[in-house]
N, C-alpha and C positions, 0 to 999 in steps of 0.2 A: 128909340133913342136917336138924337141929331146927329148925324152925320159931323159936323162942324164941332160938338162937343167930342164926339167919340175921339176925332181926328185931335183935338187940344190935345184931349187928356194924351192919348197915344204918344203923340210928340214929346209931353213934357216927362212920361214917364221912359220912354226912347232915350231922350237927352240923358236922363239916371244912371238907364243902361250903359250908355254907349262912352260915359266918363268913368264908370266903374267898369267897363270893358278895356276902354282905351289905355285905362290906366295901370291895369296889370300886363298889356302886352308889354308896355312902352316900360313899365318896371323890371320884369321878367328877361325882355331883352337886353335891358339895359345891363344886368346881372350876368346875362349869357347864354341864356336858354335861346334854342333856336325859335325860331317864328314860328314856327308850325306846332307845337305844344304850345306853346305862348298865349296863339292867338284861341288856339281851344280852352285853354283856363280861363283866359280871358270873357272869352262868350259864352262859358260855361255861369261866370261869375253875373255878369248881367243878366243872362237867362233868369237865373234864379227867381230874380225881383223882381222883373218884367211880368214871366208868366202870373206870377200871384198877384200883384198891383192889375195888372189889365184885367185880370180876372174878376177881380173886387170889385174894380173902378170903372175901369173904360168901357167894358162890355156886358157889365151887370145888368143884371133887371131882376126882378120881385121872383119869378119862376127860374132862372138861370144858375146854377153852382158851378166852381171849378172840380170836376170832377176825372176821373180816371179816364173818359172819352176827350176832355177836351187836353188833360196833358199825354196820350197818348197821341192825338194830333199834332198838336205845338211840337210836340220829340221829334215825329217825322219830319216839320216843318224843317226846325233849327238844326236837324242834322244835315241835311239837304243845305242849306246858308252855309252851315258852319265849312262844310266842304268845302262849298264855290268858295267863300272870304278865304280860308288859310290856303287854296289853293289860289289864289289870283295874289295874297301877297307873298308866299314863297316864290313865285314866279318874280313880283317885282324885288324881292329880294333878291333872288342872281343875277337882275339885269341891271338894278338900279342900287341896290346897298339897301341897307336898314334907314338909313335915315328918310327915305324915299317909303319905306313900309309905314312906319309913325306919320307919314304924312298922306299915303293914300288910305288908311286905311278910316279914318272918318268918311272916306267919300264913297267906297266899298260899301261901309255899314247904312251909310244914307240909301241908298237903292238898295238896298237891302231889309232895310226898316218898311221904305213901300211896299214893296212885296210880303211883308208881314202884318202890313196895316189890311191890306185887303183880306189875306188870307185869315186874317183873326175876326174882322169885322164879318168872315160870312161864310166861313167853313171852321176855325178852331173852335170859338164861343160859343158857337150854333147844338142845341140841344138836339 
């Protein structure tokens, strides 16, 4: 598969993610809940639809399935993420306020998303 395609698709299924991520922190917070649950429901909520669309989609081929090895990888992946993220924005949360959390944390999830494009493209998908 192209590189150039994989990387599309990846982005545009990212972008899904990361509206249906943003959008329950940024709700949730908004509600009251602190950031650090928040931001887990949150990537919990994108997770979901990511790992099965990139599955399908992005990093398919004829011999490939989303099976129990590749979401047993992706968990360790995104457990490892989800850590760094709610911990980099509780952090900017005591330093800077919430409104400073909704606004770093697209840019958290963006370097974050690289490191999941590779780690998908050549260790999650990989049979």
């Amino acid at each position: 598969m192209s590189l150039t395609r994989q990387g599309r698709d990846y982005l545009a299924i990212g972008l899904l993610q990361w509206l249906i991520d943003w959008g329950v922190v940024v709700g949730l917070t908004h509600l009251g809940l602190p950031v650090a649950p928040s931001n887990v429901v949150g990537r919990i909520s994108g997770a979901l639809i990511g790992f099965w669309l990139n599955g399908k989609l992005t990093f398919a081929n004829d011999c490939n399935t989303v099976g129990a090895t590749q979401f047993q990888r992706f968990m360790l992946m995104w457990v490892s993420t989800t850590l760094f993220s709610t911990w980099a924005l509780t952090q900017i949360d005591d330093v800077l306020g919430l409104r400073w959390v909704w606004v770093a944390k697209p840019a958290i999830e963006l370097a974050l998303g690289a490191v999941g494009f590779v780690l998908s493209r050549y260790w999650i998908y990989k049979r």
